[in-house]
FIDO-158187 format. One record per residue (C-alpha): residue in one letter; x, y, z. Coordinates in steps of 0.05 Angstrom, whole numbers, plus 5000, padded with zeros to 4 digits. Example, Ala and Ser with C-alpha at 12.3 -4.5 7.8 and 13.67 -1.06 7.14 Angstrom:
2
A524649105156;S527349795143;
***
This chain:
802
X410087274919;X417087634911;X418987124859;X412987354820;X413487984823;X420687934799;X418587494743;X413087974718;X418588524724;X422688214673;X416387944633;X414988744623;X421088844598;X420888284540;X412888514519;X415189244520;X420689024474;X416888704428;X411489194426;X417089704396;X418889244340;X424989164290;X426989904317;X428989654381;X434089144359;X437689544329;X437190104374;X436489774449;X440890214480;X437190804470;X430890454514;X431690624592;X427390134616;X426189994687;X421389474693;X412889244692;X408589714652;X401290024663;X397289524640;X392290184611;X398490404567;X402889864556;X397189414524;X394189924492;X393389824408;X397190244364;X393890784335;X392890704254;X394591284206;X386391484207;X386391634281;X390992284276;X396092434243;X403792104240;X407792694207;X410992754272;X418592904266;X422392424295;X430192644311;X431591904342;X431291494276;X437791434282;X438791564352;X445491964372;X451291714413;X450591834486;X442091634496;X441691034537;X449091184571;X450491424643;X453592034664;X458892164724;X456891834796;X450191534777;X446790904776;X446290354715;X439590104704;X440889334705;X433689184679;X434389574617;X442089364607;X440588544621;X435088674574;X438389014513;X443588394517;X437787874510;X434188294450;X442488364423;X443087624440;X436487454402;X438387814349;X444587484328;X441086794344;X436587034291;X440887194231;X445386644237;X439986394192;X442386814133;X448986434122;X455786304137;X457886984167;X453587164211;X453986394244;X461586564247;X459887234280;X454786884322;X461286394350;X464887004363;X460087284408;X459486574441;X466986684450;X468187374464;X466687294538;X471986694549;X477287074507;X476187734553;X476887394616;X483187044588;X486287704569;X484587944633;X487087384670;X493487414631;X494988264640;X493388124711;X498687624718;X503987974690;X502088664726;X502688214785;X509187864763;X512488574746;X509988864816;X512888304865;X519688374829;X519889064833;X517089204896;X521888654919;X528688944894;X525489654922;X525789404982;X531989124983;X534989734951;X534290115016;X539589655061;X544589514999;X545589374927;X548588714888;X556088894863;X555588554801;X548188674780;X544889234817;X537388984777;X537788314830;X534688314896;X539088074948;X536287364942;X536787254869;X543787714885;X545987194930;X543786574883;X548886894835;X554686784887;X558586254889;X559486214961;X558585555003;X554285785060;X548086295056;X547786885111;X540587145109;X544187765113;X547787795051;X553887435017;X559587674985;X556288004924;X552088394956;X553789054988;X550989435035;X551490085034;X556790285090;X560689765049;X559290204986;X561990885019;X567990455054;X565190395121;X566789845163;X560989395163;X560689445239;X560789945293;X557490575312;X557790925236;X556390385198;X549690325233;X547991035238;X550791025163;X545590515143;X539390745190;X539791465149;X540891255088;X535390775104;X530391345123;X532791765063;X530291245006;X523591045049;X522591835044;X524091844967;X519791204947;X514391494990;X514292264960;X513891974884;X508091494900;X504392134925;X506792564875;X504591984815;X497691864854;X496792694860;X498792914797;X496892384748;X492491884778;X488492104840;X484091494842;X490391034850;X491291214919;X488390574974;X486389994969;X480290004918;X476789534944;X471389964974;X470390264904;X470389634867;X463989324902;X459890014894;X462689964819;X460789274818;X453689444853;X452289884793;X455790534800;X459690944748;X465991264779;X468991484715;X476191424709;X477491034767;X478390414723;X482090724669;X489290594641;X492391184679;X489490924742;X492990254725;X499590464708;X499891054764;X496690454809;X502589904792;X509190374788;X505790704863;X504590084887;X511889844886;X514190544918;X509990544963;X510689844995;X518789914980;X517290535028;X517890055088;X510290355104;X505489865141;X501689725088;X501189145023;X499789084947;X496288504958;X489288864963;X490689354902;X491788804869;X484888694859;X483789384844;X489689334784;X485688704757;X479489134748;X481889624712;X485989184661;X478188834660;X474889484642;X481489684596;X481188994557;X472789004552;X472889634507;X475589154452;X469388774455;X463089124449;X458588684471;X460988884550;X463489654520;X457689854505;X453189504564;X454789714634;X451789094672;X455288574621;X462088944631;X460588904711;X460488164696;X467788144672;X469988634733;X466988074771;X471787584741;X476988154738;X477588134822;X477387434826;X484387514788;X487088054832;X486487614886;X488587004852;X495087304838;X495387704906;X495687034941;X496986464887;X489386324915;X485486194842;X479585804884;X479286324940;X479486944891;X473486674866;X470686634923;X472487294943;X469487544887;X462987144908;X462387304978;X465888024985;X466288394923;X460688234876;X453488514869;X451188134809;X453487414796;X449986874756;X453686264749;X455886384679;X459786934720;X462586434769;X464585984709;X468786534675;X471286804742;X474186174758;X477286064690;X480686854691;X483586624759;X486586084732;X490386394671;X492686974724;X494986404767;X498786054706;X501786724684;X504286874762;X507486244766;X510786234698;X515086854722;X515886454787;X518087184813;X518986894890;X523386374862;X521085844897;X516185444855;X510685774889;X505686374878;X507586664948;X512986804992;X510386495050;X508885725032;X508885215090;X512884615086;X511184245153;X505883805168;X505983715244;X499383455270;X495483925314;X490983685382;X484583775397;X486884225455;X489584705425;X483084915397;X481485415457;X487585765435;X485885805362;X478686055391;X483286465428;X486586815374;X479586855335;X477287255398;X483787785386;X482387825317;X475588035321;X476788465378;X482588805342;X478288835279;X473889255308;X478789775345;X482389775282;X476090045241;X473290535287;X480190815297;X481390845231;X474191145206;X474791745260;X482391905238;X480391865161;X474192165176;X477792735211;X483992895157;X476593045107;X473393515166;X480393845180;X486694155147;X490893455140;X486393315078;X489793885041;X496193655049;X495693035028;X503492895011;X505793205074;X501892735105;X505892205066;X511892405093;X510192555154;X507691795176;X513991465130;X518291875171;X515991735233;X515390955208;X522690975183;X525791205248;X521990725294;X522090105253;X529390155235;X531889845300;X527289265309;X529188735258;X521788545261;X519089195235;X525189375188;X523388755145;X517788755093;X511488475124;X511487935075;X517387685091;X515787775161;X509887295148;X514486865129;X518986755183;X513686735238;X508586165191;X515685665184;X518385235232;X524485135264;X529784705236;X536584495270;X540884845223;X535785565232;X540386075271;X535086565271;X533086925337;X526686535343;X530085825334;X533785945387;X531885355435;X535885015485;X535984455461;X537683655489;X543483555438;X541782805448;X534682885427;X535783135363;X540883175300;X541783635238;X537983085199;X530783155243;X526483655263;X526684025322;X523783825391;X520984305437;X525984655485;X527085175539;X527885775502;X534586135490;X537086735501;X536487055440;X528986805431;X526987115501;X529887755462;X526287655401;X519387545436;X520688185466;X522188445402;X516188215367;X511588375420;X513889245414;X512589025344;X506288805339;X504689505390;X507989935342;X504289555276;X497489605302;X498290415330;X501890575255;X496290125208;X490890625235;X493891235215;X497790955150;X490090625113;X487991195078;X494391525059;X493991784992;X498791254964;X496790564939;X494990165003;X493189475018;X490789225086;X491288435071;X499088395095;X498688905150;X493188525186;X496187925169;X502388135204;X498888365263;X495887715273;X501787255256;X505487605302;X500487475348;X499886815340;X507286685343;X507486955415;X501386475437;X504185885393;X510585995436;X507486105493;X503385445493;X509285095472;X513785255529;X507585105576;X506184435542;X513884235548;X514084435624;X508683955641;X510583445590;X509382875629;X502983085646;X497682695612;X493883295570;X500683415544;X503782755539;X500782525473;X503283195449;X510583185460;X512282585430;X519282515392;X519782705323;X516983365321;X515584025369;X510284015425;X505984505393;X508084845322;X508085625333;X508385755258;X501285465260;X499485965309;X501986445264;X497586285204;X491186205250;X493186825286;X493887165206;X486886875190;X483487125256;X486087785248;X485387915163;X478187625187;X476688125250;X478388735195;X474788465133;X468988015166;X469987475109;X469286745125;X468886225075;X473386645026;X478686795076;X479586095106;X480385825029;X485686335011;X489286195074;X489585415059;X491985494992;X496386075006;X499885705060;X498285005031;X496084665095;X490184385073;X491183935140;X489384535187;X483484715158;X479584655213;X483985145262;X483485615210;X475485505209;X475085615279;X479286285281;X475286635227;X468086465256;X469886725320;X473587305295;X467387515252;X462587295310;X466587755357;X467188265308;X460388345293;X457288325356;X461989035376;X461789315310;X457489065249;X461889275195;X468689145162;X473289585142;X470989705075;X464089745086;X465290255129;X469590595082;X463890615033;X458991005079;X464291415097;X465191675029;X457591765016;X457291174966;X450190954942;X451290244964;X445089854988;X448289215022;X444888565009;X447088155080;X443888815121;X436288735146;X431689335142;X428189185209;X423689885207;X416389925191;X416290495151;X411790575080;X413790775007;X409591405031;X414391585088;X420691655038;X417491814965;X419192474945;X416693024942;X413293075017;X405593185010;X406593965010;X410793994954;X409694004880;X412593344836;X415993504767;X413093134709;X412593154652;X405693054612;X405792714548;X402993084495;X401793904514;X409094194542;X413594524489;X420994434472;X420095154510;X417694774565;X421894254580;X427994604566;X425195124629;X424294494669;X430894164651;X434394914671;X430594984734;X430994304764;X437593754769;X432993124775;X436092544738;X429692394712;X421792564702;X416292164703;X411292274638;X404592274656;X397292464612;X395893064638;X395793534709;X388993464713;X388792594705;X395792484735;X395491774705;X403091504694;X405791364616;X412191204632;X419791554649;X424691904615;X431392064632;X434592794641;X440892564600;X436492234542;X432592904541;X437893404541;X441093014482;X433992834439;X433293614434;X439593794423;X439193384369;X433493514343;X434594254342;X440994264299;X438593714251;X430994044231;X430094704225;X422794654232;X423894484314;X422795084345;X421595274424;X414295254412;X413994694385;X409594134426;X414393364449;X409692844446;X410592184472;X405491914435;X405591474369;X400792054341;X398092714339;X390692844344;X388093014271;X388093794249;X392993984320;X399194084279;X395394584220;X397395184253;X402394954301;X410394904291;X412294204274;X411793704336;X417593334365;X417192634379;X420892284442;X417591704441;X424391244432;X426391494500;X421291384543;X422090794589;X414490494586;X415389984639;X417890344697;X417689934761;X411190224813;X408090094882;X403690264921;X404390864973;X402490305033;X408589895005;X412889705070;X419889985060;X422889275070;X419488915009;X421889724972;X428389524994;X428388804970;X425889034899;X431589524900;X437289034926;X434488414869;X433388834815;X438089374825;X433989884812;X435390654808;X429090884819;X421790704830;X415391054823;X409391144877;X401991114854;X395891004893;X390290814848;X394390844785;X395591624798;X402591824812;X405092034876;X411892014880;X418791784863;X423491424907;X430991374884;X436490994916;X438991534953;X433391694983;X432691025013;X439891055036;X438391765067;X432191365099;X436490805133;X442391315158;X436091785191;X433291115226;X440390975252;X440891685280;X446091835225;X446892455177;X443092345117;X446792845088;X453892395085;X449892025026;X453992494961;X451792194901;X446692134860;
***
């Protein structure tokens, strides 16, 4: 039965079409069709020249920029959009007959949709490319410079050198900066040297991303994410994909992470891909001047950002898939997986890690993992979702307090404030002073003999081992026992800061933050299970373990599942997340662990809190999104929600006795987006809808092109006039080009849930009640979101836009 009623939907849509003629070809975008028609008007024969008469003026012949088109915070009508492509599509199909030309301009429309999504893929590489290296020798900047070419990070610095052995602290071209003012690179003042100077450039880089996003760019600040899937679910947020937004977006980016806050650039990322998708589809107007085509190369567009955030093509289109996108036919999935690809290609041809990989933190062991170490993985899943959810409820309240409260109007004090505070607590612990990415890093690799790092520093059986072999499991050192202790007031201080520092205004990602939080995690359990498998190696659950050749248990494994479980407990994605982690990591051998963690963190998750964090960030901001995994469970009736209530009067429009006079009092007197046309008061039988935008404009129009429109003048929305009306009468105006004749109805005993399924699979914006063919009601989007949030004891007032 649903798939019927969804085929007759689009079936109306086709015969209204038709029924208009050549006109609507060449015109489509000034239709605002919504879906089936009344069978008593849509089929109803076209009244002949004898029947009245036709000297109607008609200010839509050639109808003006701006009918059919959206205004500020409202709604695209996919049926009317997906249905002006197919009549554009048929079109061009049609006059390829005429000759050579139009088949070549018949190929380039073929075309046009591969050679957007390869520009887009392309941009988005390099923004990424340009990004990473800057963000990179940001960071850097803030402990020292390179001597001999302050543009190279310390790394590429240190490449430069000549000298034999590599200090992950520097080498002999690079400086630090107690070096630079003649300091002596140890003691008292060269720390307390470094830890300022340190705190003085994290304050600087964070002040100019806030002062970019506030001044030029306010929609650059966060993550995006939450915006892009109500964008992608048919919303218009103008600006917030625009070139300013991409360039204020990048440049913050890089300050901001350089900043040393706890936060990434690998979510924004996808945000940076969309708008150079919505940048690069005004070239081609086949997805310029159609909102639900252009949503199709935003769909691609994310599936880049995340390609390039995490050298993940397959995942990011996935991501796309699963998280991000409303809207996605296969052709979609096709052409998202090809503008992955060329982002992917572009990344790597910059190689801007320098290591022949996408991403910093690319695994290199593959030490076999046991079947009992699955209760830990489960284990860590259990954190993550756990953490997940204390993370977004802490979160919400804070962000939902600096709105309610004075913090909101402050927004770069705030800035400074939490760098300030992050500065002078991170600076001691080596753990928090490093980037989070290269953080990752360390804790996903494994131990080697010739590692002197804290964390390698086992005890180990000198005749167990050599330089030329991995490590063995081992008592742990010394300076291990410190670095545990170390990590663990890190991952305290990381998961208290990331709730206060998501939401900043600054561009923030949460990807590497809860990454870190759950690597870090891991790490600790990895080592923990390592040291108890080698105490009780001879015992036989651990003996088949600690064989020689490699470690007992591998804690950098730990770390990845303990990044998975955690990025999983915040987001809730599954299939998405566990393929970006394989192929950002490249251990397509622990696929399973990695299966395990993110189940259980989204099982956990969602039985304490059923939303992730960016779900939660849409309904905090009031954004009409209708999500398609929730169940309406109610057993409420279109009658309960339509407006207006039964005591209230419902604005229509009738089709052929108002004035210009008359609707131009409505339009002043009301803010309705739209009006349904009916015949009269007295037979409230429904013709059709028109929309407040297409009205305003049509008279506008038609009042400074013909002097003969006056106020008095009757609108019909008819094909005629009845014969000897117009003798004495000023001359009519005719709207019949923007009235939608196929608006989508049911019934007032409609159950909300099949309302709600109609909405969600055809994206509607609105839908009209009737009972017996006479019109009740309207029900829009927001009211249905209002409806839900009043069932779940919300405020249906948090619901903003139209």
């Amino acid at each position: 039965m649903e798939t019927d009623t969804l085929v007759r939907a689009m079936d109306g849509i086709e015969l209204h079409y038709k029924a208009v003629g050549k006109e609507s070809v060449n015109s489509s975008s000034d239709k605002d069709m919504n879906g089936t028609p009344d069978d008593t008007f849509h089929n109803a024969p076209i009244a002949d020249k004898s029947q009245g008469s036709t000297n109607l003026f008609d200010p839509l012949e050639d109808l003006p920029p701006g009918i059919g088109q959206y205004d500020d915070f409202h709604t695209i009508d996919w049926l009317r959009d997906i249905s002006r492509d197919r009549m554009r599509h048929r079109h061009i199909v049609k006059k390829k007959q005429e000759g050579c030309f139009e088949k070549l301009k018949g190929a380039h429309d073929a075309w046009s949709g591969w050679v957007c999504v390869l520009l887009v893929g392309c941009a988005a590489g390099v923004c990424a490319a340009v990004v990473d290296i800057g963000a990179t020798w940001m960071s850097d900047l803030k402990e020292g410079v390179c001597a001999e070419a302050f543009w190279l990070n310390r790394e590429h610095c240190c490449w430069a050198a000549n000298d034999t052995t590599f200090d992950q602290d520097g080498c002999s071209q690079w400086s630090t900066w107690p070096q630079l003012f003649g300091v002596m690179s140890v003691g008292a003042g060269s720390y307390i040297l470094s830890y300022l100077i340190y705190i003085i450039w994290a304050l600087t880089f964070a002040v100019l991303a806030a002062m970019l996003v506030r001044v030029f760019a306010p929609y650059a600040c966060g993550s995006g994410i939450p915006e892009i899937k109500t964008i992608l679910s048919g919303f218009i947020i103008r600006g917030y994909l625009g070139k300013w937004t991409l360039i204020i977006k990048s440049v913050g980016m890089m300050l901001s992470v350089s900043a040393g806050l706890s936060l990434g650039k690998e979510g924004p990322f996808v945000h940076i891909a969309s708008c150079c998708g919505n940048v690069l589809s005004h070239l081609f107007p086949k997805y310029d001047k159609n909102e639900a085509k252009k949503r199709e190369i935003l769909s691609a567009a994310a599936a880049a950002g995340v390609s390039v955030a995490f050298g993940a093509p397959i995942g990011g289109v996935l991501f796309s898939l699963e998280e991000v996108s409303y809207y996605f036919p296969l052709k979609t999935l096709w052409r998202s997986f090809f503008c992955a690809l060329a982002a992917a290609f572009v990344l790597r041809s910059f190689n801007p890690f320098g290591n022949d990989h996408l991403v910093m933190f690319y695994i290199e062991y593959h030490n076999p993992w046991y079947l009992i170490e699955l209760g830990a993985f489960i284990l860590l899943g259990v954190f993550g979702g756990i953490w997940g959810t204390i993370f977004i409820k802490a979160n919400i309240r804070w962000c939902r307090y600096r709105k309610m409260s004075l913090l909101g109007k402050y927004p770069i004090m705030e800035v400074l404030v939490v760098t300030l505070i992050t500065a002078v607590i991170a600076y001691p612990n080596p753990y928090t002073r490093m980037n989070s990415s290269a953080l990752i890093k360390q804790l996903v690799s494994q131990c080697r003999p010739e590692d002197d790092t804290a964390l390698c520093d086992y005890r180990y059986n000198t005749t167990a081992t050599d330089m030329t072999s991995d490590v063995v499991s081992g008592p742990l050192g010394p300076d291990t026992i410190k670095a545990v202790w170390l990590l663990f007031l890190a991952l305290v201080f990381k998961m208290i800061i990331t709730v206060f520092t998501f939401g900043l205004k600054v561009p923030a990602g949460l990807f590497i933050p809860s990454m870190a939080i759950g690597a870090i995690a891991g790490r600790l359990v990895g080592m923990g299970v390592e040291q108890l498998a080698y105490a009780n190696r001879s015992h036989y659950i651990f003996k088949e373990m600690c064989t020689s050749g490699h470690t007992c248990v591998t804690p950098g494994l730990y770390a990845m599942v303990g990044a998975c479980a955690a990025l999983g407990g915040v987001t809730r994605m599954t299939v998405s997340l566990v393929v970006i982690m394989f192929e950002l990591t490249g251990g397509l051998q622990y696929i399973v662990p990695l299966m395990a963690a993110a189940m259980t963190a989204k099982w956990v998750g969602d039985s304490l809190h059923k939303e992730g964090i960016y779900d939660a960030h849409i309904h905090l901001n009031g954004y009409p999104y209708l999500d398609c995994k929730e169940e309406f469970v109610h057993t409420t009736l279109a009658v309960d929600v339509m407006k207006p209530r039964h005591d209230q009067a419902l604005c229509v429009i009738t089709q052929d006795s108002m004035t210009v006079s008359d609707v131009e009092s409505l339009l002043r007197e009301t803010d309705h987006n739209g009006f349904p046309v009916i015949v009269s008061r007295e037979s409230p039988f429904l013709v059709g809808f028109v929309l407040r935008r297409d009205l305003i404009i049509a008279i506008s129009n038609a009042r400074s092109m013909h002097e003969g429109i006056v106020s008095k003048s009757l609108v019909y929305f008819t094909n005629t006039v009845p014969s000897g009306s117009a003798a004495n009468c000023p001359e009519p105006l005719k709207l019949k080009k923007i009235l939608d004749m196929s608006p989508i109805t049911v019934t007032d005993q409609t159950p909300m849930e099949t309302v709600i399924d109609i909405f969600r699979k055809l994206g509607l914006r609105q839908t009209l009640v009737t009972s017996n063919g006479r019109l009740l009601g309207i029900i829009t989007k927001k009211d249905i979101l209002r409806h839900i949030a009043q069932l779940e004891n919300e405020d249906p007032a948090s619901i903003l836009f139209n």
